[in-house]
C-alpha positions, 0 to 999 in steps of 0.5 A, a space after each residue: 768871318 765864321 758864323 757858329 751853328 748852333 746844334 740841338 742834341 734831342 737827348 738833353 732835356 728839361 724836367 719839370 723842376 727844372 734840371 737839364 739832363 742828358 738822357 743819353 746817359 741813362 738806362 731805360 727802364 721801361 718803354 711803352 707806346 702807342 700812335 698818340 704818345 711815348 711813355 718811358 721810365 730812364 734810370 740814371 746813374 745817381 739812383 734818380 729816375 725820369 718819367 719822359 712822356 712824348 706827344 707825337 701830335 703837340 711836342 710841347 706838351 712832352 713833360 720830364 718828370 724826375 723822380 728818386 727812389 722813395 718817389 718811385 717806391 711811393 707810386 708801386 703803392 698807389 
């Protein structure tokens, strides 16, 4: 009898809307960091954008915000 193993792929994510995405496929845009947390803006290939922010203390807290090009326009006016 085989057993499957099952793999976790760490570029596949969730954003908050909902949708699995495969980060992997993605152009990062911009990267920011420090010791507590990550802060990176991934371009895909529909013109979409992905806000990933990553807490190296609590990976729970880690949020995929997914945003387009007029969302992405509206923040450079803020």
């Amino acid at each position: 009898m085989y057993s499957t193993i099952m793999t976790v792929n760490s570029d596949i994510i969730t954003t908050t809307c909902g949708r699995a995405l495969d980060l992997s496929r993605t152009e990062l845009v911009i990267e920011r960091s420090n010791s507590l947390f990550s802060y990176n803006i991934h371009k895909m290939d529909t013109g979409e954008y992905v806000i990933a922010e990553k807490f190296y203390a609590n990976p729970f807290n880690n949020r995929y915000i997914l945003l387009n090009d007029e969302q992405i326009e509206m923040l450079k006016h803020l």
